[in-house]
C-alpha positions in Angstrom: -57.9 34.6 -107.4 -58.4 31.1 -106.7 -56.7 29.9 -103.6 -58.6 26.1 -103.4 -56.9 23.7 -102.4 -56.5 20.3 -105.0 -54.5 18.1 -106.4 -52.5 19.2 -109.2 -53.8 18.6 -112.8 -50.7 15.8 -113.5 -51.4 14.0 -110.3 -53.0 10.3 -111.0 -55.1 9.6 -108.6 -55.2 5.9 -107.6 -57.1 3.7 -104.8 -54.4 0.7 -104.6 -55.7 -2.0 -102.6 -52.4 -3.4 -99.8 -54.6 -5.4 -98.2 -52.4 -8.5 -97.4 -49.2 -6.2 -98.7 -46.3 -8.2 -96.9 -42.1 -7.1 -98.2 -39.4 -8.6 -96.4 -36.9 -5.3 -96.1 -34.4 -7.1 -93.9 -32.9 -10.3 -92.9 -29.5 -10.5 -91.4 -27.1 -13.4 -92.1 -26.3 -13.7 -88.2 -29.2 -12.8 -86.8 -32.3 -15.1 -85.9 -35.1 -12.4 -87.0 -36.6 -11.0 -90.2 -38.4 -7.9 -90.7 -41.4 -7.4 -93.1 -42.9 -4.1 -94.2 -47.0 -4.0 -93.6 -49.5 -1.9 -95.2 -52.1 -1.5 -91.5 -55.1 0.4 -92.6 -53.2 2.7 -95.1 -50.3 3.0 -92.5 -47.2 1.2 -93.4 -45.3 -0.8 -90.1 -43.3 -3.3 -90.0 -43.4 -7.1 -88.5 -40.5 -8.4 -86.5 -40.5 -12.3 -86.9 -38.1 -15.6 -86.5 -36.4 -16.9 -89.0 -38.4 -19.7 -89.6 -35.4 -22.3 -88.7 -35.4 -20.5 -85.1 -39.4 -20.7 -84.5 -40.6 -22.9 -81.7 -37.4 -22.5 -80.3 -37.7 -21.7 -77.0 -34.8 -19.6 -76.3 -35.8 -17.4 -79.5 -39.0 -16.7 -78.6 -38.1 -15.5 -75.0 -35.9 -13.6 -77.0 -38.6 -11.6 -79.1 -40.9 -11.5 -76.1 -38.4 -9.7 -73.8 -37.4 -7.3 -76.5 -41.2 -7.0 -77.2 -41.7 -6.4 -73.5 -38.8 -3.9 -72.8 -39.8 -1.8 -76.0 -43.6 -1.6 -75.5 -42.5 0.0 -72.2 -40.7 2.7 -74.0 -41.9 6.8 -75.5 -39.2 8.1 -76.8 -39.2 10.1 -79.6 -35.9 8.8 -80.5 -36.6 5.3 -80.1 -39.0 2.9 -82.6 -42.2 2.5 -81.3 -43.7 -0.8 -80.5 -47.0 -1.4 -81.7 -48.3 -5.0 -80.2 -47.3 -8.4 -80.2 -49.0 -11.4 -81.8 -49.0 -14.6 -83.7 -49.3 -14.5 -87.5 -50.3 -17.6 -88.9 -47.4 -17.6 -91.4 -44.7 -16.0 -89.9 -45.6 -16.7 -85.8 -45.1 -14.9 -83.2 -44.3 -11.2 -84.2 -43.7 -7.8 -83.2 -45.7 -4.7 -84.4 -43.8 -1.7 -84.7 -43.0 1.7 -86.5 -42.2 1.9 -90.2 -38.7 4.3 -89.9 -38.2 5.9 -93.6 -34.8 6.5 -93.1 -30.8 5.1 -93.4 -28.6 3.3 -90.6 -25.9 5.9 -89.6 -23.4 2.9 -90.9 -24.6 3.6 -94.2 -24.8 7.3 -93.8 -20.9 7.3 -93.0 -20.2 4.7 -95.8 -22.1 7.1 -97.6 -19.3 10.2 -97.4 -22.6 12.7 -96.8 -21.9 12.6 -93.3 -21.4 16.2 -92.0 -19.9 18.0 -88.7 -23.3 20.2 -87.7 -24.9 16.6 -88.7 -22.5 14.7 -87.1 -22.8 16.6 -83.6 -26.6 16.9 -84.2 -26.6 12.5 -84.0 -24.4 12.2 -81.0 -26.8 14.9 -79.1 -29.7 12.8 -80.1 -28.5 9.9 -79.1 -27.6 11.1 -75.5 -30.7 12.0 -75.1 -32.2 8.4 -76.1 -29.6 6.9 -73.9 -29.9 9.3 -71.2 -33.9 8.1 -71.4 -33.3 4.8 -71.8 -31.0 4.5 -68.5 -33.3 6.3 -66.6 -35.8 3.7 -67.2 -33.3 0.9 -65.6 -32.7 -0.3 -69.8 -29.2 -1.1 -71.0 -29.2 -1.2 -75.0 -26.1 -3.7 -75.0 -26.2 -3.9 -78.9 -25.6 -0.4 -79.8 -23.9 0.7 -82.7 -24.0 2.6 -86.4 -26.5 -0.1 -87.9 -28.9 -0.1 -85.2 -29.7 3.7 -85.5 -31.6 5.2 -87.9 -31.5 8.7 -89.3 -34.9 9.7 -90.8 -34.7 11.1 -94.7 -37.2 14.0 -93.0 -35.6 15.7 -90.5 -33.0 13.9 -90.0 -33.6 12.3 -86.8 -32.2 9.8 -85.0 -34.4 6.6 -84.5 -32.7 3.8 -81.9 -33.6 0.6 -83.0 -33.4 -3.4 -82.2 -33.6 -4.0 -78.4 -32.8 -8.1 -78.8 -30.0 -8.0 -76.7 -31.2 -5.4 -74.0 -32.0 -5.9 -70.3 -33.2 -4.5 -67.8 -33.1 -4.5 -63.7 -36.3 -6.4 -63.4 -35.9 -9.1 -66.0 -34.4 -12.7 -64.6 -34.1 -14.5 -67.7 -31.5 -14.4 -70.4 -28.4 -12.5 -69.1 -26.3 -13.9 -71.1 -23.1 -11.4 -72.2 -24.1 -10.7 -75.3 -23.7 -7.8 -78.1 -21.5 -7.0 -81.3 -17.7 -7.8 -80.0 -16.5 -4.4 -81.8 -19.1 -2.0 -80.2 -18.9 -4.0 -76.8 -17.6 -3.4 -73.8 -15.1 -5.2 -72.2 -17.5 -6.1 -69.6 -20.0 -7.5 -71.7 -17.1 -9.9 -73.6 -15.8 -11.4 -70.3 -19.1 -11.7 -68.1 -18.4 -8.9 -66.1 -21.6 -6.9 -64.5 -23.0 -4.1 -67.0 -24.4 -0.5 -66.7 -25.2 2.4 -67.6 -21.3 3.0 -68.7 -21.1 -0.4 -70.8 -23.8 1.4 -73.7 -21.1 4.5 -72.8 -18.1 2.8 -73.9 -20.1 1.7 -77.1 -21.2 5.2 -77.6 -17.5 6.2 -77.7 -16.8 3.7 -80.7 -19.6 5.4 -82.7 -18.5 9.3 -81.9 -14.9 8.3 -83.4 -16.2 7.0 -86.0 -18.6 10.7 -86.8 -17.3 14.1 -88.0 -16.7 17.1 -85.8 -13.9 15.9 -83.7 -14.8 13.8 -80.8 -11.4 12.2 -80.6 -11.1 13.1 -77.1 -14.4 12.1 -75.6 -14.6 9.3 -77.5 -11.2 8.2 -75.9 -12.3 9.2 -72.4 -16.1 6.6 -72.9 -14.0 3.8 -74.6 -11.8 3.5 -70.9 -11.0 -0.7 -70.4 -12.2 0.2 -67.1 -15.5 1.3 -66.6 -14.9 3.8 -63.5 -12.7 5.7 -65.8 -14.9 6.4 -68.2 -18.0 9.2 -68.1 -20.2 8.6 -64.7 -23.2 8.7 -67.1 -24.5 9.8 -70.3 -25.2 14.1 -69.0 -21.1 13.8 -68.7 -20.9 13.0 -71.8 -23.7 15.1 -73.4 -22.2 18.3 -71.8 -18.4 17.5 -73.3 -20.1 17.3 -76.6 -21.8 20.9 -76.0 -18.8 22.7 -74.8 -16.8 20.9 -77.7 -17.0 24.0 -79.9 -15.1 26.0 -77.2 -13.2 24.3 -76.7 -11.7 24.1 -80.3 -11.4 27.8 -79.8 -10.2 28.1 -76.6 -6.2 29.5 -77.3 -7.5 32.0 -79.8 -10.1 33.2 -76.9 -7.5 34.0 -74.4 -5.3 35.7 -76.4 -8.4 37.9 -77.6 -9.0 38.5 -74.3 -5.3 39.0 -72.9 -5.2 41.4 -75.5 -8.0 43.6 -74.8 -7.7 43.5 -71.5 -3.9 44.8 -72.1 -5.2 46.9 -74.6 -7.8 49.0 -71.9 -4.8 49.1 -69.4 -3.0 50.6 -71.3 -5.4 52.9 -73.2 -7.3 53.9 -69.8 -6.9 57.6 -69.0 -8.1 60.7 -69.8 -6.9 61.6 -73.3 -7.4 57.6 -74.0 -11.1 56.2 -72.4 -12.3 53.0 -73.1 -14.4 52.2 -75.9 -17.8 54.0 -76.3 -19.2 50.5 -76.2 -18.8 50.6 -72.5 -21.8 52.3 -71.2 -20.8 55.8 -70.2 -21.4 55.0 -66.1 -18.9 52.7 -66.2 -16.3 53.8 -69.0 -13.8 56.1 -66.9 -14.2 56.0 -63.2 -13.6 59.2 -61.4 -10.5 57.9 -59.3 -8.7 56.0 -62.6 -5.7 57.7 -64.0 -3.0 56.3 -66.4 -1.1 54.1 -64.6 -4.3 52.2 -63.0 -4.9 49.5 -63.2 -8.5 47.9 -64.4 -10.2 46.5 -60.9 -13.6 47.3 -61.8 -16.0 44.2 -62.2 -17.9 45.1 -64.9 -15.7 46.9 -67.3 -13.6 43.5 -67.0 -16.9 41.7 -67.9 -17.5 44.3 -71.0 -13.4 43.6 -72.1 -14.5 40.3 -72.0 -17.9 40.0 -74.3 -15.8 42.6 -76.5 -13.0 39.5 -77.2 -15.8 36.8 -77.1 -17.2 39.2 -80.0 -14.1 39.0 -81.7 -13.4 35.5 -81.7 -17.0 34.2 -82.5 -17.3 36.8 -85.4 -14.0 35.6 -86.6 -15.1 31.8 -86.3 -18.0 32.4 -88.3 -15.9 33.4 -91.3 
């Protein structure tokens, strides 16, 4: 038995020189940057530069420099890395970063593959990229389906484009800005923004996902800020109990009816189900008409109806 390992017999194997490799993958019609896919020492990455009618500009390049600076800052495994920043002697001043092999989540929903496990898998991932970024003093400001990517491997989401983001420390370039039908009514109208402004915009992206977020998204997408989620945990923690709560009616009749079911089925001739462990199934002092008052053979009543109704879910 030969258990080498090799390339197969069909594979060609080729030494294909990228030096100088350069494709422009994207350049947005609104937008003042391009991006341009690198080969770097057999490593693809990608060059964020200004459209060449913007460079020079002063304004524009503050712009890439503060997104530049905000990202470099920033280890996230949910976020594009930043490589370096530096002037090419075509394209100017640009930044390095990761090469994402992936799709925007707007062209995953266009797409119709868009799934609820999928769906709810996103929206966790991107609390906990928010829930990061906050807690580095960073507000997004921009974010919506096209700025996130989920990776073909894995499917992971990867937060990217930080042009419009700011942070506490930066003085320059505070300008409301964003995309006016992610944005939050604060950002439109000049108001101060926080943690809650990238909230509200998170609650147009979860209606537009699978899995129904109706409700939460209703609850982050609030005109006023205090009434929507303190802070992106909140909001991570009504997506996790989700599931329940879908099932919620159907578990308390399970459990009403168990519970009814061992009252009246708790006596001598009828004892409770062998499941209950034997030290706790039929208390000396119980008789028929009593009623159940003992802790844990209410506890048992109730992981026998939680049985029920997940083993019926999962149908």
């Amino acid at each position: 038995m030969n258990d080498d390992s090799a390339f197969f017999a069909n594979a060609r194997l080729e030494s294909t020189d990228l030096a100088g490799y350069r494709e422009l993958i994207h350049s947005s019609d609104g937008g003042w940057t391009e991006l341009y896919r690198i080969d770097r020492s057999g490593k693809f990455r990608v060059l964020k530069a200004l459209k060449a009618q913007y460079r020079g500009e002063p304004m524009y390049e503050m712009l890439l420099r503060k997104e530049f600076e905000i990202g470099y800052n920033l280890q996230h495994p949910g976020i594009c890395e930043i490589y370096g920043y530096d002037r090419n002697p075509e394209l100017g001043h640009c930044i390095e970063m990761e090469w994402i092999d992936g799709i925007t989540l707007s062209d995953l929903i266009q797409s119709g593959c868009l799934t609820s496990g999928l769906s709810r898998k996103i929206a966790l991932q991107l609390c906990d990229v928010l829930s990061y970024l906050h807690s580095k003093q960073v507000i997004h400001r921009d974010l919506k389906p096209s700025n996130i990517m989920v990776t073909h491997n894995g499917r992971n989401v990867k937060l990217i484009d930080f042009g419009l983001s700011d942070t506490d420390s930066s003085s320059i370039l505070k300008s409301p800005a964003g995309t006016a039908s992610f944005a939050a009514p604060e950002l439109t109208n000049g108001s101060a923004v926080d943690a809650r402004t990238d909230i509200y915009s998170l609650g147009k992206i979860l209606s537009l996902l699978k899995g129904g977020f109706v409700r939460i998204a209703r609850k982050c997408t609030k005109n006023n800020p205090d009434d929507r989620y303190p802070d992106i945990e909140s909001v991570k923690d009504a997506i996790r109990v989700q599931p329940w709560l879908k099932s919620a009616p159907y578990m308390l009749v399970a459990i009403a009816a168990v519970i009814v079911w061992g009252i009246m089925n708790t006596s001598d001739n009828n004892p409770i189900p062998s499941a209950i462990p034997a030290t706790i199934a039929q208390p000396a002092e119980m008789s028929t008409d009593t009623t159940i008052s003992d802790p844990s053979v209410i506890d048992e009543l109730f992981r026998q109806a939680t049985d029920m109704v997940n083993s019926g879910s999962n149908r």
